[in-house]
C-alpha positions as CSV (number, residue, x, y, z in Angstrom):
1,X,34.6,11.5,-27.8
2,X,34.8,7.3,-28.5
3,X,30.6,6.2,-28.6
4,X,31.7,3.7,-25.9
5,X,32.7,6.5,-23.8
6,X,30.2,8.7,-24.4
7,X,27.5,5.8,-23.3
8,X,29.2,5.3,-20.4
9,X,29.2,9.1,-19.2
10,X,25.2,9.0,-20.4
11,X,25.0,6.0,-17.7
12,X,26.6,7.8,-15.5
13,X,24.9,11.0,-15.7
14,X,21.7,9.0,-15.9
15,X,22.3,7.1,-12.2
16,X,23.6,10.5,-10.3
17,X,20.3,11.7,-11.7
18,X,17.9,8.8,-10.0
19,X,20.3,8.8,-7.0
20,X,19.3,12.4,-6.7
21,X,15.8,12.0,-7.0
22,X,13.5,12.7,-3.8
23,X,10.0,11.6,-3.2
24,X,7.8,13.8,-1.2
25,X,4.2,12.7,-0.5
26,X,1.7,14.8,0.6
27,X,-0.8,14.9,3.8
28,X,-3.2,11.7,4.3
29,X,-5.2,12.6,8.0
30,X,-6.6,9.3,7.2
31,X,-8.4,6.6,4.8
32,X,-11.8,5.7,4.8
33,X,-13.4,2.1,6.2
34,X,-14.6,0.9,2.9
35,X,-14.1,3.9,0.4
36,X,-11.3,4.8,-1.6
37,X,-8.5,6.9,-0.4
38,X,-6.0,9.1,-2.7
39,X,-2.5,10.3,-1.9
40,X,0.2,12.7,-4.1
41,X,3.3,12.8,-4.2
42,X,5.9,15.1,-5.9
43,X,9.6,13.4,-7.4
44,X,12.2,15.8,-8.1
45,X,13.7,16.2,-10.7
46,X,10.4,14.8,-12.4
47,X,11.2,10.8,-13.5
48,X,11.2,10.2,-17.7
49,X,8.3,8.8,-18.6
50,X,9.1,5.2,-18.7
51,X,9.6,5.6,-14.7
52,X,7.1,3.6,-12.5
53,X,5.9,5.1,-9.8
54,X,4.0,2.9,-7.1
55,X,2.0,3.3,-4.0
56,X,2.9,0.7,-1.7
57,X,0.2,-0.5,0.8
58,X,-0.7,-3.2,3.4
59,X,-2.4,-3.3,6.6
60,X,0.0,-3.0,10.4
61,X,-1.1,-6.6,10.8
62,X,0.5,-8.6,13.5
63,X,1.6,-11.3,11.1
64,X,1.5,-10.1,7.7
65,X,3.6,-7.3,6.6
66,X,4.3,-7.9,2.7
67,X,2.6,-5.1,0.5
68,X,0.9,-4.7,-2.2
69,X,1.0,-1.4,-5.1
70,X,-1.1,0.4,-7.5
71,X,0.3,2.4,-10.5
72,X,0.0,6.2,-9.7
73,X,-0.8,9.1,-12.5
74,X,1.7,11.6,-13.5
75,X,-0.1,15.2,-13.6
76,X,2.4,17.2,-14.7
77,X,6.0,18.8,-13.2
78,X,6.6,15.7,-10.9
79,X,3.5,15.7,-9.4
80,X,1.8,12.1,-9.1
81,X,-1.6,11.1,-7.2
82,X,-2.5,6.7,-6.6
83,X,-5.5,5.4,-5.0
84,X,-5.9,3.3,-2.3
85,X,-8.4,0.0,-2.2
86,X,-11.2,0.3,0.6
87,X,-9.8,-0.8,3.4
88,X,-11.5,-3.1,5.4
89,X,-12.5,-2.4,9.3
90,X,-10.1,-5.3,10.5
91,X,-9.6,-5.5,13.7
92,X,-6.3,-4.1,15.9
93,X,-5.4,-6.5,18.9
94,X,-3.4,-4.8,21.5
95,X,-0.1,-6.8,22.6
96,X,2.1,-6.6,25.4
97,X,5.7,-7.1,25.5
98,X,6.9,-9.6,28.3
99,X,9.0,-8.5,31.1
100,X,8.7,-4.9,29.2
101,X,9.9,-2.5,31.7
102,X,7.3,0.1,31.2
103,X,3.8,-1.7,31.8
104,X,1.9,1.9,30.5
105,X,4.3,1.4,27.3
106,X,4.2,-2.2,26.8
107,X,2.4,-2.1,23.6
108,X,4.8,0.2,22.0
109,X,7.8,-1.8,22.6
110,X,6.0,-4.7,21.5
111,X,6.3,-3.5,18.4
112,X,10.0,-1.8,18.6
113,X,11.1,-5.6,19.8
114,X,8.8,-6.8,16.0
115,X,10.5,-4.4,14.4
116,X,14.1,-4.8,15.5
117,X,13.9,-9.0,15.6
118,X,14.6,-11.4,13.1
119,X,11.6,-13.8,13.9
120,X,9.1,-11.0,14.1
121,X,7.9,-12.7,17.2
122,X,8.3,-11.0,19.9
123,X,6.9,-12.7,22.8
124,X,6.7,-15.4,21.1
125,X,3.4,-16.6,20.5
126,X,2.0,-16.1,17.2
127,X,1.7,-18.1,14.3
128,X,5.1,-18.8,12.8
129,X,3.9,-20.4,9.7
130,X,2.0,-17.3,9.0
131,X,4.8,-14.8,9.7
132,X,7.4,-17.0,7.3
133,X,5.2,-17.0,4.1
134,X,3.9,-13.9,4.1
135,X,6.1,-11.2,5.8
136,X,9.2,-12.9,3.9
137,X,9.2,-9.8,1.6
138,X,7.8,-6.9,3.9
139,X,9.8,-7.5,6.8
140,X,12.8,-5.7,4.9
141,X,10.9,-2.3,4.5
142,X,11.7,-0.4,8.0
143,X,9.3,1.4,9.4
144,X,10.4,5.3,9.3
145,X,7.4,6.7,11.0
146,X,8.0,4.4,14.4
147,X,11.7,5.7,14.8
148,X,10.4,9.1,14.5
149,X,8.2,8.5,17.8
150,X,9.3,8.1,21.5
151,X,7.3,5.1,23.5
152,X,5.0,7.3,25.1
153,X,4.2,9.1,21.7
154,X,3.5,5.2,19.5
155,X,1.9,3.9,22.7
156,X,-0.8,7.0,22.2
157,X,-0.9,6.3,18.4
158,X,-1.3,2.7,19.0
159,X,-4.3,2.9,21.5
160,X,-6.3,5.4,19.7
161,X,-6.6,2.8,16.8
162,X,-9.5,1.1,16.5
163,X,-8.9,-0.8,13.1
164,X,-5.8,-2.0,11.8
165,X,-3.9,1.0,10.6
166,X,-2.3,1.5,6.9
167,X,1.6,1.7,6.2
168,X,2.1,3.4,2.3
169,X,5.3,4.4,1.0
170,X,5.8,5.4,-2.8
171,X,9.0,4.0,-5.0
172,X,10.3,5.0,-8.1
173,X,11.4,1.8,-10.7
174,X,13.4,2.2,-13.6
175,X,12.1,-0.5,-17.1
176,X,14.1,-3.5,-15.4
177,X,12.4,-3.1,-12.2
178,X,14.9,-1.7,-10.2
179,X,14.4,0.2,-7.6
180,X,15.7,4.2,-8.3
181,X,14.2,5.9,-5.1
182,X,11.6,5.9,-2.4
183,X,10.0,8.0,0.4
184,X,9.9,7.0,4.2
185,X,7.1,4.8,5.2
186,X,4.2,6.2,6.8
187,X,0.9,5.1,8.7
188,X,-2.0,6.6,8.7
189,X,-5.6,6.0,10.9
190,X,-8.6,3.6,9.2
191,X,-11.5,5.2,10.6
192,X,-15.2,4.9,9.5
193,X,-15.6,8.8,9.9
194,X,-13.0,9.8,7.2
195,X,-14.3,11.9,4.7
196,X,-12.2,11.8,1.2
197,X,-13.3,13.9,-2.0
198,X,-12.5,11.6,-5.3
199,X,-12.4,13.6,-8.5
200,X,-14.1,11.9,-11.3
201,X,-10.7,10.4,-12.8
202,X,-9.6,9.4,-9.4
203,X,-13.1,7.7,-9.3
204,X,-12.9,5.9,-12.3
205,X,-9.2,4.5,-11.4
206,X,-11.0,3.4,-7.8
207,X,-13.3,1.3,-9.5
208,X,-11.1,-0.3,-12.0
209,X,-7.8,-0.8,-10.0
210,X,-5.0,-2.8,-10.8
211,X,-3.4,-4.1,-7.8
212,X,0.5,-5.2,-7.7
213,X,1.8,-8.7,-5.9
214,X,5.2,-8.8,-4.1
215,X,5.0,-11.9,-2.6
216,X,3.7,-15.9,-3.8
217,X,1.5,-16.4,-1.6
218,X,-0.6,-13.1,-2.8
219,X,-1.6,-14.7,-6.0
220,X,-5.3,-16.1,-6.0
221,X,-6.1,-14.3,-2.9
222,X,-8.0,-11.0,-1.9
223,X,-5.8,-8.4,-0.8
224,X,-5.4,-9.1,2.7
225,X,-7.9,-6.8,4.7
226,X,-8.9,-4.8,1.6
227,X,-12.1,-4.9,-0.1
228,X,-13.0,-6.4,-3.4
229,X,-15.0,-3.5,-4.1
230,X,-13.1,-2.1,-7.6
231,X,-10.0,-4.5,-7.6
232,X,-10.0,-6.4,-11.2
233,X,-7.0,-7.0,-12.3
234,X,-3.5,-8.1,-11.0
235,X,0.1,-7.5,-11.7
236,X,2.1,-10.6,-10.3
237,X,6.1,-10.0,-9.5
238,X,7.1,-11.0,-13.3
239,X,5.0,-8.1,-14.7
240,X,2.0,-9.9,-15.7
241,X,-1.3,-8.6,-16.0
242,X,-4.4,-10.9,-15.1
243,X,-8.1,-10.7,-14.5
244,X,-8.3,-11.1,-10.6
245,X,-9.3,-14.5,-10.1
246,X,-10.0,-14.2,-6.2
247,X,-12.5,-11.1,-5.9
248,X,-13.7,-11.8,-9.9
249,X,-15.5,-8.1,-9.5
250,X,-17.0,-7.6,-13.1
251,X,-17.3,-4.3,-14.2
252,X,-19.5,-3.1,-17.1
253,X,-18.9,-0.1,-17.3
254,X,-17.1,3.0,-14.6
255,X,-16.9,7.0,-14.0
256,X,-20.8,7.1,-12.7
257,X,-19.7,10.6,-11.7
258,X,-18.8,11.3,-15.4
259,X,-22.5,9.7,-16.5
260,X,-24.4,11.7,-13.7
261,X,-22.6,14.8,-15.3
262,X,-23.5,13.3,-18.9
263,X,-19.7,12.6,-20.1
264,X,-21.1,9.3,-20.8
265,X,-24.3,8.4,-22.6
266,X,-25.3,5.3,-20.9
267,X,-25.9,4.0,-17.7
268,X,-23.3,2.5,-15.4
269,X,-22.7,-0.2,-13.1
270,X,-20.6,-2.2,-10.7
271,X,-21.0,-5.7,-10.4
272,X,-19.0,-7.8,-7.8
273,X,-20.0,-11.1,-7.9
274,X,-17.7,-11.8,-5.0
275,X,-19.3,-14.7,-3.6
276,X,-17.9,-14.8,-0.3
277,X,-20.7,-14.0,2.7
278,X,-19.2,-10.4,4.6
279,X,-19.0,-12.1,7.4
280,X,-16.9,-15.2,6.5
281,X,-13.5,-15.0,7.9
282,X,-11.1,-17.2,6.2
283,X,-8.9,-19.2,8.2
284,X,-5.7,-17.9,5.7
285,X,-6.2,-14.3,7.0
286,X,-4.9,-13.5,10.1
């Protein structure tokens, strides 16, 4: 067989195989106010190694819906596991559609008419300048978990929420950055009673997390309605890595599981020198 024909039956082979791909991701009941929360996920057939496989992440803000990833760990078989940053308990205003013809429902197809318009507005009376800057990118990702739901069903969801909720989805990307496959988006609950059980590795990856940008207007801020706490460096959209210059959390040294258990000889500690009072709220974030 010619080499220029074998290459192009390799290609060939190569993209049936990523169009084949799946991307199952395992149960998440919820994520913690403030703490770290972990999700798997399982590809099939497994990915080749130079594969990236990202957790995708943001807040179901009213505004802002352009997300943010962190780098998940391959365990073996197609199994991978990425951590979340500590969400922050943000708050989750209720809105009503107007003229909606179920008033008991309105809040649900608020968010079918977001979802399904152009302007992201529905009523309209948010901030425009907000929603063009920083939804410019997130807007295209549908939400897969609000189809699956009648009116009645997301109107329930919706009013049991007392912070914003998180949408996640995990994507496969070839060395070029193109996209090879990706699982439905979900939401899941922020709650302050959510209990999640790091291991020690997933613990040292919470507190020294690298957080992707997919958007402009991400660089030099904190990751909208996430904590500091853990986030120090950055991956802008051209693949470069940087210290993160808007939370600046210094760490000296991680795994204080690992050095309670004596897999390190020394002490540790986390230093965020963050110095922004809790309390402030910045007039950039919605």
């Amino acid at each position: 067989m010619p080499i220029r024909t074998a290459f192009a039956v390799a290609l060939l082979t190569l993209a049936a195989s990523a169009a084949a791909q799946t991307v199952s991701i395992g149960e998440l009941p919820c994520l913690p106010t403030g703490e770290n929360g972990v999700l798997t996920a399982t590809i099939a057939p497994p990915p080749a190694a130079e594969v990236r496989v990202r957790l995708f992440f943001r807040r179901q803000n009213l505004m802002v819906e352009d997300f943010y990833f962190t780098e998940m760990v391959a365990t073996g078989g197609g199994v991978y596991w990425g951590t979340f940053p500590q969400p922050e308990p943000s708050k989750f205003p209720p809105k009503k559609l107007r003229g909606a013809e179920d008033e008991a429902e309105a809040w649900a197809e608020w968010w079918r008419a977001k979802e399904a318009s152009e302007d992201r507005d529905p009523n309209p009376d948010l901030d425009r300048a907000v929603i063009e800057e920083r939804s410019s990118v997130g807007r295209r990702e549908k939400r897969d978990w609000m189809v699956a739901q009648d009116d009645a069903a997301l109107q329930q969801f919706l009013a049991r929420q007392a912070s914003e909720p998180a949408e996640y989805f995990v994507a496969l990307y070839d060395a070029q950055g193109q996209r090879l496959a990706a699982s439905p988006m979900q939401v899941v609950p922020v709650r302050d009673d959510c209990r999640v059980a790091l291991t020690p590795q997933q613990t040292g990856l919470a507190t020294n997390l690298t957080v992707g940008e997919t958007a402009r207007w991400q660089v030099g801020q904190p990751v909208f309605h996430w904590e500091c706490t853990g986030v120090v460096t950055r991956l802008d959209r051209s693949g470069v890595l940087r210290a993160d210059e808007a939370c600046r959390a210094c760490v000296v040294a991680w795994w204080p599981a690992a050095a309670a258990a004596g897999a390190l000889g020394s002490l540790v500690a986390i230093i965020d020198d963050d110095p922004r009072d809790p309390g402030e709220v910045s007039p950039s974030r919605p």
